[in-house]
C-alpha positions as CSV (number, residue, x, y, z in Angstrom):
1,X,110.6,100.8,101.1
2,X,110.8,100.0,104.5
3,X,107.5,100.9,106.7
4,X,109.6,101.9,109.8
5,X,108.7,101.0,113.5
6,X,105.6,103.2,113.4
7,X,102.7,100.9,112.1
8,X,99.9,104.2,112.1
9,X,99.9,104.1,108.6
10,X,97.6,100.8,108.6
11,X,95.2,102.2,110.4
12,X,94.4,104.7,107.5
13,X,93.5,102.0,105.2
14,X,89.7,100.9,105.2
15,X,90.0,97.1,106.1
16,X,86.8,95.1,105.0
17,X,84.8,93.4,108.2
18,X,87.7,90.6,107.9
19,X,90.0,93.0,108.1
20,X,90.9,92.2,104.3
21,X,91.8,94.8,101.9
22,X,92.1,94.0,98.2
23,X,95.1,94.8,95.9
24,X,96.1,94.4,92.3
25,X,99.6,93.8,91.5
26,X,100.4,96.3,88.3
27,X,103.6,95.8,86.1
28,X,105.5,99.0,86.9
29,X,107.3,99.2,83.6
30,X,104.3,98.2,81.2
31,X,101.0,99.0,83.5
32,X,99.9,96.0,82.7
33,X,98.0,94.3,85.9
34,X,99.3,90.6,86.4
35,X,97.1,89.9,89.4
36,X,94.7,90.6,92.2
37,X,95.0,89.1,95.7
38,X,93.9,90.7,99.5
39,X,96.1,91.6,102.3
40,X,95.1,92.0,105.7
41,X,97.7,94.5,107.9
42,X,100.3,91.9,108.8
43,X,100.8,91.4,104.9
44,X,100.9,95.0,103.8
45,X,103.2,95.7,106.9
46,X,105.5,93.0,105.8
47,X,105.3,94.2,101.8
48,X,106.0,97.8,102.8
49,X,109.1,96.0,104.9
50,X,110.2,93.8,102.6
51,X,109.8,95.4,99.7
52,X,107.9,92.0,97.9
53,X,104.5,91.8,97.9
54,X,103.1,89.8,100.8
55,X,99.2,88.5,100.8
56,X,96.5,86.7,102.8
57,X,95.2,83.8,101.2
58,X,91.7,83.0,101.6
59,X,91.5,79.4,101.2
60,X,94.4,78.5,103.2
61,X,93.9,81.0,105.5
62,X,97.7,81.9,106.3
63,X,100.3,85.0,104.5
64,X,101.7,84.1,101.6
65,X,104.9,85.6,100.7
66,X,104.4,85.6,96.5
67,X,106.9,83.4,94.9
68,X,108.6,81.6,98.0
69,X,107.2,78.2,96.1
70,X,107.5,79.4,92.3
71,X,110.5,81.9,92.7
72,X,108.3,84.5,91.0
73,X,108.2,87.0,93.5
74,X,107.3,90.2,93.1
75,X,109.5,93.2,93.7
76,X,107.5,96.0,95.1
77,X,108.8,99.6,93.8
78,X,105.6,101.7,94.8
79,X,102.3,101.3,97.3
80,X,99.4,103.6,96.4
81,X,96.0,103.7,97.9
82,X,93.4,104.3,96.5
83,X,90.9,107.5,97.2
84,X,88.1,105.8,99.1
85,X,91.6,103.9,101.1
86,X,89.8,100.7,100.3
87,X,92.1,99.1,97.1
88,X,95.7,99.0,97.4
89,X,98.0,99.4,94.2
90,X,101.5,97.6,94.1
91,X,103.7,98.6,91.1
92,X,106.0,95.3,91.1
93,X,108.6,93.8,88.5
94,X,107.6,90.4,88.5
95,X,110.4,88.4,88.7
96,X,110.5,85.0,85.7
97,X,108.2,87.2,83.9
98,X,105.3,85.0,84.9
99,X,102.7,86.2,87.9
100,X,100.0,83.1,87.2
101,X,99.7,80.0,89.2
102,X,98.8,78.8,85.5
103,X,102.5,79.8,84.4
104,X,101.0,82.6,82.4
105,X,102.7,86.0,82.6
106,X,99.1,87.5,84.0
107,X,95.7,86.2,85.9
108,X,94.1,87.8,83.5
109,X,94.5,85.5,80.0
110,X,90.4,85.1,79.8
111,X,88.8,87.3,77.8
112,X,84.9,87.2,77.0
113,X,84.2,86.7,73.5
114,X,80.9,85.8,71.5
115,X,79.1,85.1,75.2
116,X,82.0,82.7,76.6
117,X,85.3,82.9,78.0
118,X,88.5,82.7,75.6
119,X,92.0,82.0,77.0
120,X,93.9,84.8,75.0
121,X,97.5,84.5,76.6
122,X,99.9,81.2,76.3
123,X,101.2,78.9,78.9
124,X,104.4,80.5,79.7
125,X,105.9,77.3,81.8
126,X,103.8,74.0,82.9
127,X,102.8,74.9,86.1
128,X,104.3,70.9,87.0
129,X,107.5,72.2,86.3
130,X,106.4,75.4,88.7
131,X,105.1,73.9,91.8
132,X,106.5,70.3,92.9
């Protein structure tokens, strides 16, 4: 998957004004989507070299190479873009099976029901046993 010495392919990506682009991690086998995150060049250039995704997080301001606390990284097997260039796609096998900081297998376990949220998906692992 490697993104090769020539970086000109960043530049065709539509970066927001902080130079943020957003991206949903998809379960290549299943199409399931685990997660949603933002990159900003440096993290997409290191996911395309790497081949696991790499993001920008917001709130501690720094990349963050998913996984490298938890061990659930994500293998990248395909980069899309969207058509507008402004949403990238990774199709990813997510390594433990489990993509949520919660320790569930997806982001995604709320589900709106009857005017509130409903967590619909279980606790795969204690997030204490996750993150020490």
């Amino acid at each position: 998957m490697s993104a090769g010495p020539d970086l000109a392919w960043l530049e065709e990506v539509r970066w927001d004004e902080q130079g943020l682009v957003p991206a949903i991690a998809q379960d290549a086998r299943s199409g399931e989507v685990l997660m949603f995150a933002w990159m900003n060049r440096e993290a997409l250039a290191q996911t395309a070299e790497r081949g696991e995704a790499v993001y920008w997080s917001r709130s501690r301001r720094k990349l963050w190479h998913k996984g490298e606390e938890s061990g659930h990284i994500q293998k990248v097997l395909d980069i899309r873009l969207d058509c507008d260039c402004d949403v990238v796609l990774l199709k990813i096998e997510q390594v433990g099976g489990i993509a949520c900081h919660t320790g569930r297998r997806s982001c995604f376990f709320n589900q709106f029901e009857d005017g509130h949220w409903q967590a619909v998906e279980p606790v795969l692992k204690d997030p204490a046993e996750i993150y020490k």
